[in-house]
Backbone as CSV, one residue per row, in Angstrom:
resi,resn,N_x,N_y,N_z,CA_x,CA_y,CA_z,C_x,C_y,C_z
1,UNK,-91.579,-174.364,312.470,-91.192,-175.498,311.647,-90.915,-174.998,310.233
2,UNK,-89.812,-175.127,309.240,-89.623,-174.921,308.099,-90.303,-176.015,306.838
3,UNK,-91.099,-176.434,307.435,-91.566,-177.203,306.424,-90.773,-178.732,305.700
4,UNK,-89.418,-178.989,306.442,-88.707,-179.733,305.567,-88.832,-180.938,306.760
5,UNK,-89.780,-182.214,306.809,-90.161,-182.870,307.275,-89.011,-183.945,307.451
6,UNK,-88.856,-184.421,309.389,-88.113,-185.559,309.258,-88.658,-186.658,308.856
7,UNK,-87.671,-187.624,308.022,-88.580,-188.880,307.575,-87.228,-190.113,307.271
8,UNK,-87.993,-191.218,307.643,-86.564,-191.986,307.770,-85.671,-192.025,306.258
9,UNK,-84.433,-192.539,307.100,-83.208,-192.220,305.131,-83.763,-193.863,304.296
10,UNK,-83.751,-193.448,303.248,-83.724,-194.289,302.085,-82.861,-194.384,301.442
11,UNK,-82.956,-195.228,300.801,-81.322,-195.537,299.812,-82.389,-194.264,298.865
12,UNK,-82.851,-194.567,298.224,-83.494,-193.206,297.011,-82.837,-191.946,297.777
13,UNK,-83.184,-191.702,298.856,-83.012,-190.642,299.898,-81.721,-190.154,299.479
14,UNK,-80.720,-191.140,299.622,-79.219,-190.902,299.626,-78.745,-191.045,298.258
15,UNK,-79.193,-191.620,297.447,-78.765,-191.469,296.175,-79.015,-190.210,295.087
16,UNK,-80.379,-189.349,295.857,-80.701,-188.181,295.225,-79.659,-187.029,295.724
17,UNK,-79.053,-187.065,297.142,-78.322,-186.247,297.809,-77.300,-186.478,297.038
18,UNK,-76.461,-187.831,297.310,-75.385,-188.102,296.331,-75.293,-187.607,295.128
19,UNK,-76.084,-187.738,294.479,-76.432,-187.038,292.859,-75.720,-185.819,292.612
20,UNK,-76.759,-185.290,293.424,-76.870,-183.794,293.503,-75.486,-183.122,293.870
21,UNK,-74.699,-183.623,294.485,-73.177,-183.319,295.177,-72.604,-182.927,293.411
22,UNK,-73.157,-183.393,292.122,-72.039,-183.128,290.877,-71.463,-184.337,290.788
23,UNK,-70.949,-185.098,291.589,-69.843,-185.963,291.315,-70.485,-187.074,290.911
24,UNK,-69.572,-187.886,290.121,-69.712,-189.513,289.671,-70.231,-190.320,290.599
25,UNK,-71.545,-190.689,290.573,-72.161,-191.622,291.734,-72.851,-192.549,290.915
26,UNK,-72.405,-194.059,291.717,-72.857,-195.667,291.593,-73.916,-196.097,292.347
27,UNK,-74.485,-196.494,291.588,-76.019,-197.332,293.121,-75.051,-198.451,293.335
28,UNK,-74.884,-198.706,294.286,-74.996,-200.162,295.168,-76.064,-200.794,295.793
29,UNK,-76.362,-202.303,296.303,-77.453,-202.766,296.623,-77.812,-201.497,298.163
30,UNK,-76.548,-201.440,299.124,-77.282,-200.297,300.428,-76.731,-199.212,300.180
31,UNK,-76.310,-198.693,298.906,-75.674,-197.284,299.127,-75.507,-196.785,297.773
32,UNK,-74.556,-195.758,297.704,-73.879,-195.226,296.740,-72.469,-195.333,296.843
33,UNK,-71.512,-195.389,295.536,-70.087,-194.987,295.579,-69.720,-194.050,294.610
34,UNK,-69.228,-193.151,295.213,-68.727,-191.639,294.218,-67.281,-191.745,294.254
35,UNK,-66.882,-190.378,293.681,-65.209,-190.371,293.710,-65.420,-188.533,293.677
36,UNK,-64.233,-188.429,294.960,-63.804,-186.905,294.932,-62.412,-187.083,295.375
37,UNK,-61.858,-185.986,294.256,-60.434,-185.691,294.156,-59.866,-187.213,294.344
38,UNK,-59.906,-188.054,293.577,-59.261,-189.251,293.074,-59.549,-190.036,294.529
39,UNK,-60.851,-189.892,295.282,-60.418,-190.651,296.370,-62.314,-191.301,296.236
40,UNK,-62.628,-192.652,296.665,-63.577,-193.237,295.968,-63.852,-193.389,297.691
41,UNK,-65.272,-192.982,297.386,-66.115,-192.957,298.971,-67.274,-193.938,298.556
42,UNK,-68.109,-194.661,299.781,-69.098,-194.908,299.577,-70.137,-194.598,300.613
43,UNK,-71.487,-194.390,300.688,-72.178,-193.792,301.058,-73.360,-195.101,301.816
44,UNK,-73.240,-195.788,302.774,-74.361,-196.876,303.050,-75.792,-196.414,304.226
45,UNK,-76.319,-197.120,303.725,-77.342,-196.903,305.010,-77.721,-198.311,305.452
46,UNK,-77.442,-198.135,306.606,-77.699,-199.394,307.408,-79.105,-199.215,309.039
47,UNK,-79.189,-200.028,309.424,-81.101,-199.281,310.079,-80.613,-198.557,311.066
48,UNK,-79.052,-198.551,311.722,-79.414,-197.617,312.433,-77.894,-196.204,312.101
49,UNK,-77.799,-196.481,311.269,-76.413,-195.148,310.801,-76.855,-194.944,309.294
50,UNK,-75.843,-193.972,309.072,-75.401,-193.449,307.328,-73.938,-193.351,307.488
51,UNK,-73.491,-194.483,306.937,-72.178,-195.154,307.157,-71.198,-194.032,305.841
52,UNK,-70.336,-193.326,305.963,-69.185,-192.173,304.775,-68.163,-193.256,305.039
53,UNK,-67.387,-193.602,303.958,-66.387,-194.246,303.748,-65.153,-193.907,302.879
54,UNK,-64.396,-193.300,303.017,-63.312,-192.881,302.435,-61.978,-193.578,302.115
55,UNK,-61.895,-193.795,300.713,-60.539,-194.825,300.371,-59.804,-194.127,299.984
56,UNK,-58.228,-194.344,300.253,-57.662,-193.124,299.872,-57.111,-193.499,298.466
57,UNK,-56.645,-192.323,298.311,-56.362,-193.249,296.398,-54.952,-193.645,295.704
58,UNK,-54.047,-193.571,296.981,-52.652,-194.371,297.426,-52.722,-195.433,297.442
59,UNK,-51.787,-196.502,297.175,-51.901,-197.642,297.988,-50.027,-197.581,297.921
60,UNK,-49.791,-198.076,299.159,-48.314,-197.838,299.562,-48.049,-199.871,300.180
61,UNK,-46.638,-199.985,299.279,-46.132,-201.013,299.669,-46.586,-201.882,301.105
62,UNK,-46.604,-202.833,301.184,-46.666,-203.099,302.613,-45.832,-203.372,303.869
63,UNK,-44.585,-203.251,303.081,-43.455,-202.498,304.191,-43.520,-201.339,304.445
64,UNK,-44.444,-200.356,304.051,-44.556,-198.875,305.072,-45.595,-199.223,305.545
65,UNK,-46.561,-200.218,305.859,-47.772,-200.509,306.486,-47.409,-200.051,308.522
66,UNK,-46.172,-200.300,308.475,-45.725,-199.747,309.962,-45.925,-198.114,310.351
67,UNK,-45.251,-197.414,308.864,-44.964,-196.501,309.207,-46.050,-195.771,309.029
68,UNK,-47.337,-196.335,308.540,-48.137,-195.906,307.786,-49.418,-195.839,309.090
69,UNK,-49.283,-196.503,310.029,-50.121,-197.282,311.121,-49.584,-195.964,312.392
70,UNK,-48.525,-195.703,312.232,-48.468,-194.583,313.340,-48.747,-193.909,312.898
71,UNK,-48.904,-193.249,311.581,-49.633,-191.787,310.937,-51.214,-191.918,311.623
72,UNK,-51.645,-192.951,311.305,-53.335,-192.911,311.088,-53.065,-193.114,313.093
73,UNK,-52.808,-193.707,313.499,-52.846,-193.824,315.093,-52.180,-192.295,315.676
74,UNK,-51.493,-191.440,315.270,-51.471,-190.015,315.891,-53.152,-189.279,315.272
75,UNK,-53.366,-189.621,313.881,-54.769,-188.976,313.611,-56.146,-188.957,314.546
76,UNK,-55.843,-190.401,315.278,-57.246,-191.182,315.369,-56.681,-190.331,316.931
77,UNK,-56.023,-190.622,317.630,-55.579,-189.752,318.686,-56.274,-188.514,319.282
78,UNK,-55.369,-187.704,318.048,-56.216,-186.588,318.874,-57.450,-186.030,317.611
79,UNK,-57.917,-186.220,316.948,-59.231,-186.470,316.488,-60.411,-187.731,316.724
80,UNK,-61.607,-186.608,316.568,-62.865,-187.247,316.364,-63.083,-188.043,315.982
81,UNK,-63.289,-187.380,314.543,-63.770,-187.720,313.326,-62.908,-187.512,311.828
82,UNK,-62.546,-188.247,311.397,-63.090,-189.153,310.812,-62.343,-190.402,311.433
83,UNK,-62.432,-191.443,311.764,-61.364,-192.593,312.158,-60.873,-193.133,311.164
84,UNK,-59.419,-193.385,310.938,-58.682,-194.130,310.074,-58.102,-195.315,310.390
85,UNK,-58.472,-196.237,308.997,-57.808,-197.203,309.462,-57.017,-197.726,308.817
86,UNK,-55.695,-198.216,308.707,-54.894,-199.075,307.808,-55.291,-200.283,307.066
87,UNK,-56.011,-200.267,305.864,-56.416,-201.527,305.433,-55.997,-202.400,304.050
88,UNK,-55.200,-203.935,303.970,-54.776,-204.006,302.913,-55.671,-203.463,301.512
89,UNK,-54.635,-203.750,300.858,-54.982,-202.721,299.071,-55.340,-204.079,298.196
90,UNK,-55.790,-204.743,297.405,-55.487,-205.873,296.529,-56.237,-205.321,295.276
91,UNK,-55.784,-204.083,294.864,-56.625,-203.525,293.522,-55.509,-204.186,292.444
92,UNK,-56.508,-204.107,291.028,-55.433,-204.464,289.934,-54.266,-204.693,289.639
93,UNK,-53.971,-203.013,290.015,-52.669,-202.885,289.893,-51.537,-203.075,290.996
94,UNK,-52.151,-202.886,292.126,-50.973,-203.115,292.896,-50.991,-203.899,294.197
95,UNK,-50.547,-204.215,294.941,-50.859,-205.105,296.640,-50.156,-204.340,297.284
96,UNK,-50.812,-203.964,298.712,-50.286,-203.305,299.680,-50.732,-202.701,300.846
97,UNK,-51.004,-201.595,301.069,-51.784,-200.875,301.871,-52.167,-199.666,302.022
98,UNK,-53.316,-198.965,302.305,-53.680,-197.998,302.272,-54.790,-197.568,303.174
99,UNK,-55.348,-196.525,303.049,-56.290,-195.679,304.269,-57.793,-195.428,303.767
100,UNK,-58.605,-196.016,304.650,-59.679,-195.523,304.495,-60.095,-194.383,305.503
101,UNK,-60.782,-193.526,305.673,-61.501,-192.930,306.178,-63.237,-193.008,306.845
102,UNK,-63.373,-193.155,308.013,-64.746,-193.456,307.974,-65.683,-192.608,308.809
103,UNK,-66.905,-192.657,308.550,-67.237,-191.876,309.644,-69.266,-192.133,309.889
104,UNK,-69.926,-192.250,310.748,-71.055,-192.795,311.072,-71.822,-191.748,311.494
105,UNK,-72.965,-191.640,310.743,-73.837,-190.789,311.446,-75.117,-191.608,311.843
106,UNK,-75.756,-191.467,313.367,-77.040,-191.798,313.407,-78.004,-191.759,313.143
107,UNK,-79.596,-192.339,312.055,-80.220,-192.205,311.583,-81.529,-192.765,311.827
108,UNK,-81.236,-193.428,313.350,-82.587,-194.150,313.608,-83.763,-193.147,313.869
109,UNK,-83.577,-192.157,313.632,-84.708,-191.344,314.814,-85.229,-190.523,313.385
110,UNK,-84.379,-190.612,311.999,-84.852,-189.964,310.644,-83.884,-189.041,310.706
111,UNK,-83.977,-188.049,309.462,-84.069,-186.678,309.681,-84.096,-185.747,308.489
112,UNK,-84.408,-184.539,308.120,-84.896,-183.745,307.482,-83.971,-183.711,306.131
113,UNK,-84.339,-183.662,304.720,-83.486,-183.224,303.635,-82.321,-182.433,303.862
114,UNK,-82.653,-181.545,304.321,-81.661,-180.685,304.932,-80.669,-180.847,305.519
115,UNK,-81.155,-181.508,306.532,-80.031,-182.283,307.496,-79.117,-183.380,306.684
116,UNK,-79.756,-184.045,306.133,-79.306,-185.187,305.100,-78.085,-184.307,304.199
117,UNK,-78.601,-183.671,303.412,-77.304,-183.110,302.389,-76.079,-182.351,303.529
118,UNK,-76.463,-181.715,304.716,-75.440,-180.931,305.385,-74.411,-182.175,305.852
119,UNK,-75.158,-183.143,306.983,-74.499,-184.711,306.779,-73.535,-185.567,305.896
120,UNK,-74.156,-185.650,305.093,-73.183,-186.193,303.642,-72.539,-185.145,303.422
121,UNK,-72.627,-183.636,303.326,-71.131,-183.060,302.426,-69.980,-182.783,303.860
122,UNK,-70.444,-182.855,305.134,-69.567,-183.228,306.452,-68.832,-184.469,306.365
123,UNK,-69.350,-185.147,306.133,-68.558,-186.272,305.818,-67.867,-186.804,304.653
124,UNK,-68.264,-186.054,303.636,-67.400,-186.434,302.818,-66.176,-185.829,302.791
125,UNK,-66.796,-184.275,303.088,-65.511,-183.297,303.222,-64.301,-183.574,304.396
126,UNK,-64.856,-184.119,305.830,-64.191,-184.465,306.593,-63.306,-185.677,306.296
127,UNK,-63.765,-186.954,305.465,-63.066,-187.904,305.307,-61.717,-187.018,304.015
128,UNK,-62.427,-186.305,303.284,-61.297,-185.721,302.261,-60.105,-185.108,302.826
129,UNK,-60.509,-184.134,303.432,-59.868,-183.381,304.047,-58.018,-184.723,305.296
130,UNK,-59.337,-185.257,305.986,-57.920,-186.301,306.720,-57.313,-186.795,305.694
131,UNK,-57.507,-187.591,304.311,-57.052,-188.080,302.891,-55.909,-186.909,303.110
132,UNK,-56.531,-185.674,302.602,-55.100,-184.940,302.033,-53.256,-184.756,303.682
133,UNK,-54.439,-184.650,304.573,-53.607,-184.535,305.908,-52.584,-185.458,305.428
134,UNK,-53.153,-186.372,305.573,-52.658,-187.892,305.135,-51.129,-187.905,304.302
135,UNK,-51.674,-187.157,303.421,-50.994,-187.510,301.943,-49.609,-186.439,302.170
136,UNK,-50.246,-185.243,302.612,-49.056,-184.805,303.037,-47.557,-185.016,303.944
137,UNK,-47.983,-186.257,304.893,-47.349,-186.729,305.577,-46.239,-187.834,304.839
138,UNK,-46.403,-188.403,303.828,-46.320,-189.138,303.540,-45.549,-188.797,301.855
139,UNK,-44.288,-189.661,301.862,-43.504,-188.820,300.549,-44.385,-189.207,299.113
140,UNK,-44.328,-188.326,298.398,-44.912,-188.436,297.259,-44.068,-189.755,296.362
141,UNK,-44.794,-190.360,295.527,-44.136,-191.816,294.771,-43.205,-191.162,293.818
């Protein structure tokens, strides 16, 4: 045993991991929300997951919402993880549509600090990573 004890996740739990990542992190009432490489994630815990959420930091008209729906449906295809989904945009500045990224890990059973930070930077990195896939597909504004 290495000494690094499983114990169930806490929001404290996840907000110290979050922290610690460097980046800009928000408490929310079940989570955290950070931002990497202009793309705003949030981090929840719910009793039985640790919910990664990835927004992408596009939002594209909603006449490419078509064209935009077969990108993320070849992704979700032949990938795992992260699942994408097409979801309207209604930020400030603009109306339309854009991509989140998501991805669930199970947490009913606990698990070790360790495990916790390797978890969160998998998922964040994985939701980033489909973001840029993404972006590449897709003509620059």
């Amino acid at each position: 045993m290495n000494g690094d004890p499983t114990r169930a996740i806490t929001l404290e739990h996840v907000r110290a991991v979050a922290s610690a990542r460097g980046e800009y992190v928000r408490d929310e009432p079940d989570g955290v929300k950070g931002q990497v490489e202009g793309h705003a994630y949030r981090i929840a815990v719910t009793p039985t997951d640790l919910v990664v959420s990835t927004r992408w930091s596009r939002t594209l008209p909603a006449s490419a919402g078509a064209a935009l729906a077969h990108l993320v449906n070849d992704w979700n295809r032949d990938r795992a993880i992260p699942t994408l989904a097409v979801v309207r945009s209604h930020d400030s500045e603009q109306t339309g549509v854009t991509v989140r990224a998501h991805m669930a890990i199970p947490i009913a059973e606990g698990m070790t600090t360790t495990q916790l930070d390797e978890h969160v930077e998998i998922a964040v990195e994985v939701t980033r990573t489909a973001l840029r896939a993404l972006a590449s597909s897709v003509p620059a504004p």
